[in-house]
N, C-alpha and C positions, 0 to 999 in steps of 0.2 A: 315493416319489413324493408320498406328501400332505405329510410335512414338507417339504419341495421348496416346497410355495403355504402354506406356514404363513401369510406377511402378506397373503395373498389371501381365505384363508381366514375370517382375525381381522378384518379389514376389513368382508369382506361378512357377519360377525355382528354387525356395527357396534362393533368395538372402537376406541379411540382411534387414528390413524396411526402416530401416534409408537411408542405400545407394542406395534401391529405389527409393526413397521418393528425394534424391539428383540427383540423377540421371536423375530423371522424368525433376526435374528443369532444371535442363542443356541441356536436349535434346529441352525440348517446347524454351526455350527463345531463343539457335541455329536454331533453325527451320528456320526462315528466310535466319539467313547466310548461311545453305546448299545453299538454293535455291542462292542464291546470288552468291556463291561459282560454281554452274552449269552455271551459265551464262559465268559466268569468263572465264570456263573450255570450253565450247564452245566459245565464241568470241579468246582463246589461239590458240585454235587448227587452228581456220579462220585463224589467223595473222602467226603459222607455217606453213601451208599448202602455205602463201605466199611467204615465205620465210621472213618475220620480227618478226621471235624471239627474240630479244633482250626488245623489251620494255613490254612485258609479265615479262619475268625473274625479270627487273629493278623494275615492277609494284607490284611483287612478295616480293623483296624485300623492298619496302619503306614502302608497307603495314605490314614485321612481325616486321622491327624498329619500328614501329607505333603501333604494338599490342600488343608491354611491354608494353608503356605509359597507355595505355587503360586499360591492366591488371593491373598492380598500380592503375590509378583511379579507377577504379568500386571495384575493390577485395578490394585494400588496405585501399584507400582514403577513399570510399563510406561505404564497408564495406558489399559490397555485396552477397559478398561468391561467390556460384558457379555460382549464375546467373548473377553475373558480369564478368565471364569468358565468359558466355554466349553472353551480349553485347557486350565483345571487340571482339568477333570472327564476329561478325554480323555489326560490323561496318566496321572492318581491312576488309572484306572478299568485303564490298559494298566500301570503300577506295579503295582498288583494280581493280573491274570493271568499275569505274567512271574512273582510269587514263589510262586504258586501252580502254573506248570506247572515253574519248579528244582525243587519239593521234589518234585509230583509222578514227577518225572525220577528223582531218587533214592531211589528207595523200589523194592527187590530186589524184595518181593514182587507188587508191578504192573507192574515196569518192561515185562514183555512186551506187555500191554495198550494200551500209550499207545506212541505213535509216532505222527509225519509221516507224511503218507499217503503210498504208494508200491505197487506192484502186489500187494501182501496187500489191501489195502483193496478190489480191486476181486472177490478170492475169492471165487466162489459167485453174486456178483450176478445172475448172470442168471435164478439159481432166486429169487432175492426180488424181482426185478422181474415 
């Protein structure tokens, strides 16, 4: 909701129009990459807590080589200014959790752990509510 009045916001602390007005752009079209970006951040943490940080790190990496490419096409290629910085972060950010939840996937010793939710998820709930 508050990124939602980002240029309402910026405005009424007397920022420039314009760089609200940019701004607002950039925040709405990332909005998904945060969320995408929180997933990451929690499935990371899962896989250090197991002790297999390494393919977070690696996942980290192939995704920001990936997010020049992305930033040249959309900014440069396309021509889309700030809201193509926008898409490449929302892309690089869901590139990320996608090669984080394959390998996640294949890995014998957690594969029982990790799964789409489905009526195991809702086991028990009512003694932890």
């Amino acid at each position: 909701m508050v990124f939602s009045q980002t240029k309402f916001i910026l405005e009424s602390l007397g920022q420039d129009p314009q760089v609200a007005h940019y701004a607002h752009l950039y925040v709405n079209t990332y909005l998904p990459g945060l969320y995408l970006l929180g997933q990451f951040d929690m499935l990371r943490k899962f896989l250090n807590c197991l002790q297999k940080n390494t393919v977070p790190l690696k996942a980290i990496a192939i995704g920001q080589v990936f997010h020049v490419f992305w930033s040249w096409l959309f900014v440069i290629k396309y021509e889309y200014g700030v809201v193509g910085t926008g898409y490449a972060g929302v892309i690089s950010n869901g590139s990320i959790l996608i090669i984080c939840l394959i390998y996640t996937s294949m890995l014998e010793d957690i594969k029982e752990g990790v799964f789409w939710p489905d009526s195991r998820s809702f086991t028990g709930i009512q003694e932890y509510l």
